[in-house]
N, CA, C, O and CB atoms as a CASP TS submission, in Angstrom:
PFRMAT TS
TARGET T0000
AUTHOR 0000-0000-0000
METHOD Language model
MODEL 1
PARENT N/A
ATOM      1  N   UNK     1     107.865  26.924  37.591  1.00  0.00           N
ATOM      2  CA  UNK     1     108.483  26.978  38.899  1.00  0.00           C
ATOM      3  C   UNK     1     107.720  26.041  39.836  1.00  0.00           C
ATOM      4  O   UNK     1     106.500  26.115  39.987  1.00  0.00           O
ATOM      5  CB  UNK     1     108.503  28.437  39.449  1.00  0.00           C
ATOM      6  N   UNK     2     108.529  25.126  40.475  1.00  0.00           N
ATOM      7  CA  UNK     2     107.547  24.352  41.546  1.00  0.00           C
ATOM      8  C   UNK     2     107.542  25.244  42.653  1.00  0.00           C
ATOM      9  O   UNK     2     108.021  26.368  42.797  1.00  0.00           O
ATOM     10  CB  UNK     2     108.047  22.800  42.069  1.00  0.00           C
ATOM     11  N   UNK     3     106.608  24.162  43.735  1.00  0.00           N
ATOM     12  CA  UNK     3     105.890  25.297  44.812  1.00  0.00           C
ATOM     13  C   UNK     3     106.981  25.096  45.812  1.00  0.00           C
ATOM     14  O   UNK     3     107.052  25.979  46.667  1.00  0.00           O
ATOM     15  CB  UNK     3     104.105  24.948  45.521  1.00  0.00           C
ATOM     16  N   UNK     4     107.951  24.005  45.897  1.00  0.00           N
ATOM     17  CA  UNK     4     108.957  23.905  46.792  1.00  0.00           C
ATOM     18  C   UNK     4     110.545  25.001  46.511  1.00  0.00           C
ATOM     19  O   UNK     4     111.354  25.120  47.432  1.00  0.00           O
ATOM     20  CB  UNK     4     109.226  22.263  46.715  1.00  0.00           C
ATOM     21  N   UNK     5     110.771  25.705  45.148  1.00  0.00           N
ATOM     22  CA  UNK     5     111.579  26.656  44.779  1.00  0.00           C
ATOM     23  C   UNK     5     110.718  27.898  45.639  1.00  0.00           C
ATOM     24  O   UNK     5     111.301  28.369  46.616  1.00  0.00           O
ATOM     25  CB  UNK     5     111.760  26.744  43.043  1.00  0.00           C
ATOM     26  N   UNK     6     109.352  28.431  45.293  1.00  0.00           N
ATOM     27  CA  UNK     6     108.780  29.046  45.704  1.00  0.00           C
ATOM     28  C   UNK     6     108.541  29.720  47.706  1.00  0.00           C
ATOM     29  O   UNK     6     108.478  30.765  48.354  1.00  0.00           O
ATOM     30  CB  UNK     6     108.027  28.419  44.994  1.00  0.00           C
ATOM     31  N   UNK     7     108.481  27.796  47.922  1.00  0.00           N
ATOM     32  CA  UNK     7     108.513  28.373  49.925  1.00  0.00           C
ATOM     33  C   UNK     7     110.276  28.446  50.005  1.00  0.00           C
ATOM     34  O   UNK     7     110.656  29.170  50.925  1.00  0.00           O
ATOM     35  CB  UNK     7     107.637  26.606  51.611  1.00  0.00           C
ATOM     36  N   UNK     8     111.213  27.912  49.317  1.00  0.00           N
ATOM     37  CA  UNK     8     112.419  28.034  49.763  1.00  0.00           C
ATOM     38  C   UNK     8     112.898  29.540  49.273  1.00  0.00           C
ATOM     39  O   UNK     8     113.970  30.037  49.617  1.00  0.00           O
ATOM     40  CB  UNK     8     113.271  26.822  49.257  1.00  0.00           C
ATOM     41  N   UNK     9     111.852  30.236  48.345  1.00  0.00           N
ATOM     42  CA  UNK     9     112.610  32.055  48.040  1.00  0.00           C
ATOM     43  C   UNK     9     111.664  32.804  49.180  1.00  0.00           C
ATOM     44  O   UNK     9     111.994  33.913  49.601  1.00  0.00           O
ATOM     45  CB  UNK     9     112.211  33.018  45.917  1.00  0.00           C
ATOM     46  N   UNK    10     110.757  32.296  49.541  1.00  0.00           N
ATOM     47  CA  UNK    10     110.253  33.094  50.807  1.00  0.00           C
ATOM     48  C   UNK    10     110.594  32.777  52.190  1.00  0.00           C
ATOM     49  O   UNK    10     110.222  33.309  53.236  1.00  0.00           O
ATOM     50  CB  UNK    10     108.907  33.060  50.844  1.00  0.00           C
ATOM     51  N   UNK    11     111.534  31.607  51.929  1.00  0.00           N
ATOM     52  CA  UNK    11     111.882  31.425  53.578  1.00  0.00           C
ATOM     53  C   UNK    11     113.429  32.187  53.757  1.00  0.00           C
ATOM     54  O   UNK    11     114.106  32.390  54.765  1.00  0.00           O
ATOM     55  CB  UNK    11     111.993  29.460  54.100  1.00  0.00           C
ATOM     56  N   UNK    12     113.654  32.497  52.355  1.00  0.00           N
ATOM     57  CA  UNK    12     115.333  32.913  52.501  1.00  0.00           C
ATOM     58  C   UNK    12     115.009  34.491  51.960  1.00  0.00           C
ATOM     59  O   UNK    12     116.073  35.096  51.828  1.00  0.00           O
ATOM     60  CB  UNK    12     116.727  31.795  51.254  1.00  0.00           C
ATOM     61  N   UNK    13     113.954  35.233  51.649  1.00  0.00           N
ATOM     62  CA  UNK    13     113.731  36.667  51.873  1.00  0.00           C
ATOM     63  C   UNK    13     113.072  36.898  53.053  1.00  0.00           C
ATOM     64  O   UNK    13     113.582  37.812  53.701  1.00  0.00           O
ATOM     65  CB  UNK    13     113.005  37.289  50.841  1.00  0.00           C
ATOM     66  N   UNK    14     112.135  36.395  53.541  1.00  0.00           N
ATOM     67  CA  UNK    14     111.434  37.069  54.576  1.00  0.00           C
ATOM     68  C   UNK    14     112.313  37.520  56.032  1.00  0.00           C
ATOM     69  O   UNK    14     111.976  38.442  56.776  1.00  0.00           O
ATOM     70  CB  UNK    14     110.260  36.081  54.908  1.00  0.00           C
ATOM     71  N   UNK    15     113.613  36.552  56.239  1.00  0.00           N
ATOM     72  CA  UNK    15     114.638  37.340  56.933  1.00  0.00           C
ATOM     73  C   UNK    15     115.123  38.628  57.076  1.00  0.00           C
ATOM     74  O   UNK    15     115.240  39.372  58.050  1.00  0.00           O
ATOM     75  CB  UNK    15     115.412  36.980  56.705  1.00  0.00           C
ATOM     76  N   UNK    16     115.444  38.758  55.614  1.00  0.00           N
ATOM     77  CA  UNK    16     116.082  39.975  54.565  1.00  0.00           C
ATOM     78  C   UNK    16     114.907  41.236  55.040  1.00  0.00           C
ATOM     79  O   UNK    16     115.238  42.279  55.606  1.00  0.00           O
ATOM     80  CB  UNK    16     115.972  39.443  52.411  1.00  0.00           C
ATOM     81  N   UNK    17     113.786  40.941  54.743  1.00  0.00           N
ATOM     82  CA  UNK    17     112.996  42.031  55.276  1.00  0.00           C
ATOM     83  C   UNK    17     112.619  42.501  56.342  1.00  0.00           C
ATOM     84  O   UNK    17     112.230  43.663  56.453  1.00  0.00           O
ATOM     85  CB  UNK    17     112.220  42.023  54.979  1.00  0.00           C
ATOM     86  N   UNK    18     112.685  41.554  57.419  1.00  0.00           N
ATOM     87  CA  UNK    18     112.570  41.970  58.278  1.00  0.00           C
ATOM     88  C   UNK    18     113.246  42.025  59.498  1.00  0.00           C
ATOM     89  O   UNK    18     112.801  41.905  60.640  1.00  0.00           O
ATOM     90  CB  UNK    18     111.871  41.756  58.273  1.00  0.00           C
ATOM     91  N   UNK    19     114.584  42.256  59.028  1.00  0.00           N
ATOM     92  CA  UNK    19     115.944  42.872  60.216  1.00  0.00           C
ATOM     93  C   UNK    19     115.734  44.260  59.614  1.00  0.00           C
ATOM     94  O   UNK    19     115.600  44.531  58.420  1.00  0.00           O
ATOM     95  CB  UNK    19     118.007  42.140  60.040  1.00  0.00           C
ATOM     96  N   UNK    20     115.728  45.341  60.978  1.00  0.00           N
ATOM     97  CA  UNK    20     115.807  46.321  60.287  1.00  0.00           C
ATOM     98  C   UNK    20     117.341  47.120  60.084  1.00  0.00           C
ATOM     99  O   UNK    20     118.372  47.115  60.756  1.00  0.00           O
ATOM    100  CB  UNK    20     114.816  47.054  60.842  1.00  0.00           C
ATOM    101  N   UNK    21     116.992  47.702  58.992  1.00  0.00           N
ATOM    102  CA  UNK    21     118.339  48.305  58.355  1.00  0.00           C
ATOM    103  C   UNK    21     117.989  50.059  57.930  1.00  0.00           C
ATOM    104  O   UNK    21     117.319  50.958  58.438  1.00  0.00           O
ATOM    105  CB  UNK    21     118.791  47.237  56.723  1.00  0.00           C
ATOM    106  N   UNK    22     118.598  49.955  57.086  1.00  0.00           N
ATOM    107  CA  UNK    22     118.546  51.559  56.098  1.00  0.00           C
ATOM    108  C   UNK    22     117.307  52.192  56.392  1.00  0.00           C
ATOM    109  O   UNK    22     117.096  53.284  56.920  1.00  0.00           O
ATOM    110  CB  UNK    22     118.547  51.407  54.239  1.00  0.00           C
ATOM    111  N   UNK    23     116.210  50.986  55.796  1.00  0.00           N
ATOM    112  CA  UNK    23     114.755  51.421  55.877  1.00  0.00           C
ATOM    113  C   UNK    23     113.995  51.881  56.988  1.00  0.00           C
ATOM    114  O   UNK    23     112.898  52.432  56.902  1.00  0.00           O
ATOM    115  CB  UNK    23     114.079  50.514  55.520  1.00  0.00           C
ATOM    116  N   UNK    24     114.703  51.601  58.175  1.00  0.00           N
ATOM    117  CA  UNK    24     113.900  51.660  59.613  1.00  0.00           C
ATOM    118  C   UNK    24     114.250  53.135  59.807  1.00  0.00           C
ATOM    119  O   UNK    24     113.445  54.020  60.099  1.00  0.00           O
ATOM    120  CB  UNK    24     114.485  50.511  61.027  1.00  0.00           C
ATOM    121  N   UNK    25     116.185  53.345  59.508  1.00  0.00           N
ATOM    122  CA  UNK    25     116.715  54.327  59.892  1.00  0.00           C
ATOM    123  C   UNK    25     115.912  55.525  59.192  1.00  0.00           C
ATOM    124  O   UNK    25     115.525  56.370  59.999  1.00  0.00           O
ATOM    125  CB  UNK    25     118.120  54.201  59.658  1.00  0.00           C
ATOM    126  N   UNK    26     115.613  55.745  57.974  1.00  0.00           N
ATOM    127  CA  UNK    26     114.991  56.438  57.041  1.00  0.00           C
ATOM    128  C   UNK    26     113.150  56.513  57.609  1.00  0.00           C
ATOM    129  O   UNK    26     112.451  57.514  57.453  1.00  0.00           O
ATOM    130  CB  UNK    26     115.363  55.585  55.488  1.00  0.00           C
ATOM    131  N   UNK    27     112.768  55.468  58.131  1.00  0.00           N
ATOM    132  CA  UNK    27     111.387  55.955  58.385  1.00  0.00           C
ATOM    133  C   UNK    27     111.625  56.498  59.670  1.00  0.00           C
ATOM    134  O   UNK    27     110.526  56.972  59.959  1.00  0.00           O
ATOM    135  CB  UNK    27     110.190  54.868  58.339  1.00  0.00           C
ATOM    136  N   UNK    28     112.670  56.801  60.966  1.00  0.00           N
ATOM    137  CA  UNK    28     112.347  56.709  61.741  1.00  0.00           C
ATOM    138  C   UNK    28     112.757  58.541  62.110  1.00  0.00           C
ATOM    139  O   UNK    28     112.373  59.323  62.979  1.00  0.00           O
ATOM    140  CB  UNK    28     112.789  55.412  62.304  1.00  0.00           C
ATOM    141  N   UNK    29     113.820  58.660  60.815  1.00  0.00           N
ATOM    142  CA  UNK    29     114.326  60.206  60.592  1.00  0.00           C
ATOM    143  C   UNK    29     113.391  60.849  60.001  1.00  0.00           C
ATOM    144  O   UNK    29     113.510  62.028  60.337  1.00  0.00           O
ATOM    145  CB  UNK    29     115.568  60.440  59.753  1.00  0.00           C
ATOM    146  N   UNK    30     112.189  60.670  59.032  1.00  0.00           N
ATOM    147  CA  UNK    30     111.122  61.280  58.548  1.00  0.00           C
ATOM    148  C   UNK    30     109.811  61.638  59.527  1.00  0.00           C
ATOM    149  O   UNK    30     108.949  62.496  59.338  1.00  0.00           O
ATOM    150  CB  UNK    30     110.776  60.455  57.501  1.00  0.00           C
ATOM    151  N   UNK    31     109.956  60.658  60.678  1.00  0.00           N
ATOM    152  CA  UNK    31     108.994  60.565  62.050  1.00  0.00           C
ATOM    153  C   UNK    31     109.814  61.720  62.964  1.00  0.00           C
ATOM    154  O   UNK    31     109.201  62.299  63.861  1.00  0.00           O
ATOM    155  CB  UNK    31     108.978  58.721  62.939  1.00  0.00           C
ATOM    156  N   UNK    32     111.052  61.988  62.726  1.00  0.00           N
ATOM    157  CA  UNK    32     111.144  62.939  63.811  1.00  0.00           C
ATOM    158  C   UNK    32     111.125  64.189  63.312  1.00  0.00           C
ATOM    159  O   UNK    32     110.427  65.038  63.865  1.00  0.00           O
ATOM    160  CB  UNK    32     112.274  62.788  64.620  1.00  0.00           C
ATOM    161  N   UNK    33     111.849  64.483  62.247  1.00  0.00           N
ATOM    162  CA  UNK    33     111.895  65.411  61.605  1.00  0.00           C
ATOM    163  C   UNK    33     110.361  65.947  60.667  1.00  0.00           C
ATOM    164  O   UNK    33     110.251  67.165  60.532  1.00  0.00           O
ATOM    165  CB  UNK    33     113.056  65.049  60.904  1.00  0.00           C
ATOM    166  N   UNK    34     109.372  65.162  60.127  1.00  0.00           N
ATOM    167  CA  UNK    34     108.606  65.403  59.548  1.00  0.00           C
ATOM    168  C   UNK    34     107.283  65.384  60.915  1.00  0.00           C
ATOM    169  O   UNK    34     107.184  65.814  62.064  1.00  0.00           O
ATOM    170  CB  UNK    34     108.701  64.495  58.286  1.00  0.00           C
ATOM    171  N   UNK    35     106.606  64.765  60.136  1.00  0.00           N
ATOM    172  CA  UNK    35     104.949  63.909  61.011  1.00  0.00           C
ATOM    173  C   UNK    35     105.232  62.495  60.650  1.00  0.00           C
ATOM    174  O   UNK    35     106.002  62.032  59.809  1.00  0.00           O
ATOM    175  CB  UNK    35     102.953  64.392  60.198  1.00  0.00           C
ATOM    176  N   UNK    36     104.270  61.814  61.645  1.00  0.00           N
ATOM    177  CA  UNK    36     103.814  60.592  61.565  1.00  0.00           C
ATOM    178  C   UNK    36     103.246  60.411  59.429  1.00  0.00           C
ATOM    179  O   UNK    36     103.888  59.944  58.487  1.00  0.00           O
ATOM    180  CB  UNK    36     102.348  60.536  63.030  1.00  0.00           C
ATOM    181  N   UNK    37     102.438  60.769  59.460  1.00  0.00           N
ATOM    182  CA  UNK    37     102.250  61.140  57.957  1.00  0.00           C
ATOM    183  C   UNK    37     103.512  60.882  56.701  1.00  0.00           C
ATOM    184  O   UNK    37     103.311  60.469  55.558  1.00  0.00           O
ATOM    185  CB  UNK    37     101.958  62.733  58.027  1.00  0.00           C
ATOM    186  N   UNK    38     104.702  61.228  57.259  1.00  0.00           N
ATOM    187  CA  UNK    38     105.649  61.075  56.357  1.00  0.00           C
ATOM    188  C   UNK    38     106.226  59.855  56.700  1.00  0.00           C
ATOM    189  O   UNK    38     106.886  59.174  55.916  1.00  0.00           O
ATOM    190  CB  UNK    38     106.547  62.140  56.281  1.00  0.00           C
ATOM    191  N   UNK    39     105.965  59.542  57.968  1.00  0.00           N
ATOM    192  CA  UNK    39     106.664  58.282  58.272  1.00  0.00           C
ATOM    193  C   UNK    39     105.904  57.230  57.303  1.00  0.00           C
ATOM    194  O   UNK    39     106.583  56.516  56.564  1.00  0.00           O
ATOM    195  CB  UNK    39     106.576  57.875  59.955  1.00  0.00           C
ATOM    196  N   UNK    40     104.543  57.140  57.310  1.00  0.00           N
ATOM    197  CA  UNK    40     104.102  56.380  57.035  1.00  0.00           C
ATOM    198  C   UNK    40     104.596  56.436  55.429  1.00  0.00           C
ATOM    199  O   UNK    40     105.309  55.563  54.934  1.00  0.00           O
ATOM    200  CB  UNK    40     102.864  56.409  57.542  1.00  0.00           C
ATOM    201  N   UNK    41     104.069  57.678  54.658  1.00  0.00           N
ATOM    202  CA  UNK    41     104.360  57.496  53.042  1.00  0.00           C
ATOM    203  C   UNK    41     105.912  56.776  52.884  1.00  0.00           C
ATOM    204  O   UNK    41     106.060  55.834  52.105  1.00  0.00           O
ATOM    205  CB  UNK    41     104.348  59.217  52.168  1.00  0.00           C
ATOM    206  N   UNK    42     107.051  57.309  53.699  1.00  0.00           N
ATOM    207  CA  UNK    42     108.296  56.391  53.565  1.00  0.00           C
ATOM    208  C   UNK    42     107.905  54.834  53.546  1.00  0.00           C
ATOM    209  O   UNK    42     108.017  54.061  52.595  1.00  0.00           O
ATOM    210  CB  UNK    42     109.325  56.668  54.837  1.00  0.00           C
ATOM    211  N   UNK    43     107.475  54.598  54.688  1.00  0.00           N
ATOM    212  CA  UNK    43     107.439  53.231  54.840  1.00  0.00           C
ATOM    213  C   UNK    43     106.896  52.494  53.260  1.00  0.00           C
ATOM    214  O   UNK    43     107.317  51.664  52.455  1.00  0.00           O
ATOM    215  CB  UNK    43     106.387  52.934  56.199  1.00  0.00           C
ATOM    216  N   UNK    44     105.672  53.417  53.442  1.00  0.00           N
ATOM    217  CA  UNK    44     104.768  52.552  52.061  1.00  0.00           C
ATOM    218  C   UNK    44     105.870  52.241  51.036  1.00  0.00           C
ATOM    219  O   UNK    44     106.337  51.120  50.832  1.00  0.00           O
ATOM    220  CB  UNK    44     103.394  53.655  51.111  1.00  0.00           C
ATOM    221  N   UNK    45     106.253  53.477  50.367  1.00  0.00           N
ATOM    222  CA  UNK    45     107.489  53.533  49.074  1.00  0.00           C
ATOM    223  C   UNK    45     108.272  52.148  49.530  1.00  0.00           C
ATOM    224  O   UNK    45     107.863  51.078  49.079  1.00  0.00           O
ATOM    225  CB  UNK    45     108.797  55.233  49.116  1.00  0.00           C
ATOM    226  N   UNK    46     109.686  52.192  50.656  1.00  0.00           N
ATOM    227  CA  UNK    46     109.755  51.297  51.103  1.00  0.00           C
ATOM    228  C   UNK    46     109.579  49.835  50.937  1.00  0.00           C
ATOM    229  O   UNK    46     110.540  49.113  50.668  1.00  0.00           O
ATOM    230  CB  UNK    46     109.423  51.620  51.597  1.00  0.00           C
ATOM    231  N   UNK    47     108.241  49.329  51.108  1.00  0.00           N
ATOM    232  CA  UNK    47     107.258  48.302  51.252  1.00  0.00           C
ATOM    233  C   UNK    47     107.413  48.054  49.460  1.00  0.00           C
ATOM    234  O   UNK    47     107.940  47.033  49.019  1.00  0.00           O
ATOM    235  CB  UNK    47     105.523  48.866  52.067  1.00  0.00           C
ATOM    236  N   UNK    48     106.988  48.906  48.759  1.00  0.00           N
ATOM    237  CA  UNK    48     106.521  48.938  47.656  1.00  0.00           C
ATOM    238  C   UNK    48     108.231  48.360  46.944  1.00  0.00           C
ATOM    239  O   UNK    48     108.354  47.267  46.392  1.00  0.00           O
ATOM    240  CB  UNK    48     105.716  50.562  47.288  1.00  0.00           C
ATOM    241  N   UNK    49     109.188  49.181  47.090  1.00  0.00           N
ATOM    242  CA  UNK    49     110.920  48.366  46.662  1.00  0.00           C
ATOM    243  C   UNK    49     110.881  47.657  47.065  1.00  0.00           C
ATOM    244  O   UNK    49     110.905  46.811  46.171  1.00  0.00           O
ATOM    245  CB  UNK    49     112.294  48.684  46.934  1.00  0.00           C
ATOM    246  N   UNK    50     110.816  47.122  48.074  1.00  0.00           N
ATOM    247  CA  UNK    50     111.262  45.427  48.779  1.00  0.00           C
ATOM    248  C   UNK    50     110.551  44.057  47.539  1.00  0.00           C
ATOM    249  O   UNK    50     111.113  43.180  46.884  1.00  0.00           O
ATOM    250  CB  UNK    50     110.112  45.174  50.910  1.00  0.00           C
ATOM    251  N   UNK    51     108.997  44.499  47.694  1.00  0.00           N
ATOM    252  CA  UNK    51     108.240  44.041  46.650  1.00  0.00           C
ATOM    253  C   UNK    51     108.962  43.615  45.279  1.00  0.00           C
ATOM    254  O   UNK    51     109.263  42.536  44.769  1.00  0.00           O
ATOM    255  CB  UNK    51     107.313  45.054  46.418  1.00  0.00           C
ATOM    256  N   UNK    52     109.096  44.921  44.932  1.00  0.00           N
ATOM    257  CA  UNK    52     109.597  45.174  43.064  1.00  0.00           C
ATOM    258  C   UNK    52     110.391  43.888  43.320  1.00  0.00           C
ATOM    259  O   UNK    52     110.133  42.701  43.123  1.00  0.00           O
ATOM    260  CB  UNK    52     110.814  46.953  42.358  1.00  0.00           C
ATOM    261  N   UNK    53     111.981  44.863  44.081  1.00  0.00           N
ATOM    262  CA  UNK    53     113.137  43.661  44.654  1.00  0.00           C
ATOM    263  C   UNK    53     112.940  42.320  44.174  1.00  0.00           C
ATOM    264  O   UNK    53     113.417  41.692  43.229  1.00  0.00           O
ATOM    265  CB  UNK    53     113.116  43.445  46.280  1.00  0.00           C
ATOM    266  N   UNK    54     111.622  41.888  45.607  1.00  0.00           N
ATOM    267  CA  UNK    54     111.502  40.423  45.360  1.00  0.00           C
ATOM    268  C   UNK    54     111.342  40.002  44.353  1.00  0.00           C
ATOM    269  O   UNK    54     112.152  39.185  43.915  1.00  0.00           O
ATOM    270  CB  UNK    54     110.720  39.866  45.871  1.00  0.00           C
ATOM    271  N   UNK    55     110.114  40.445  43.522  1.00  0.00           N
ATOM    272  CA  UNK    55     109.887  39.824  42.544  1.00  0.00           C
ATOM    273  C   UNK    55     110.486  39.551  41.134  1.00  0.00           C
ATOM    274  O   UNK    55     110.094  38.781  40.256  1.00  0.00           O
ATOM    275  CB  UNK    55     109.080  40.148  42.498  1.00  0.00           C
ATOM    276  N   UNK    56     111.844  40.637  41.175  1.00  0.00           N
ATOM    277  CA  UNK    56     112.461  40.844  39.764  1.00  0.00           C
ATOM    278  C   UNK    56     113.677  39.220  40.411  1.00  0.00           C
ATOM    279  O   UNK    56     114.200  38.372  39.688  1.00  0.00           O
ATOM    280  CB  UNK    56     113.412  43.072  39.343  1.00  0.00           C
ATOM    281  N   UNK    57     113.741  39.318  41.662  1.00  0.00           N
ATOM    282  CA  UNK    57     114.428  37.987  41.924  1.00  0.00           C
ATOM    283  C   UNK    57     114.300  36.552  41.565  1.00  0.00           C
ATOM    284  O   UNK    57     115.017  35.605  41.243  1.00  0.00           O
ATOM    285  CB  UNK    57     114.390  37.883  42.940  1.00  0.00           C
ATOM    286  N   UNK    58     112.612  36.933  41.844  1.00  0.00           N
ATOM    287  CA  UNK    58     112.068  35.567  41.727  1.00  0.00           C
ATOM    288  C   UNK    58     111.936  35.552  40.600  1.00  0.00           C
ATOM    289  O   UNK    58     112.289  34.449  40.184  1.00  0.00           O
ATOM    290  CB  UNK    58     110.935  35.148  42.370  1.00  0.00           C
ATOM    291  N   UNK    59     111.572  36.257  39.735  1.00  0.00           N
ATOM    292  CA  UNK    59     111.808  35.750  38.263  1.00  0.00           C
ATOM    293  C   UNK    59     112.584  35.588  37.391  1.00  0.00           C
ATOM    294  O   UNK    59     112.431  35.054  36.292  1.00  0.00           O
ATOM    295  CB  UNK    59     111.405  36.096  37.691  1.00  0.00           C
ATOM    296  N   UNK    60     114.025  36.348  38.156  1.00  0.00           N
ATOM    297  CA  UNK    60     115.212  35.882  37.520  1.00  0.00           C
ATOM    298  C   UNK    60     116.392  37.062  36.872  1.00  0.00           C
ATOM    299  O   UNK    60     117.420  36.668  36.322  1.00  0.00           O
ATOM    300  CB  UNK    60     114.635  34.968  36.374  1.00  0.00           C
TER
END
């Protein structure tokens, strides 16, 4: 893979991640309804799919 495929899959995900969507709605219902505490473990999980996501992309 060259490094120019590489900045062009991070300039066309890093959008994707950070409009918020589903994920905001979901951490922001665990913050009211739970603790701060749950907000955060959502988020992490979260964080952690986006990841997987990317990377099963980038490799194909």
């Amino acid at each position: 893979m060259q490094w120019h495929q590489v900045i062009g899959f991070v300039v066309a995900v890093t959008p994707l991640t950070l409009i918020p969507g589903t994920s905001f709605t979901l951490v922001t219902q665990q913050v009211i309804a739970g603790s701060r505490s749950d907000g955060v473990l959502v988020t992490f999980g979260s964080a952690c799919g986006l990841l997987v996501h990317a990377v099963f992309a980038a490799v194909g």
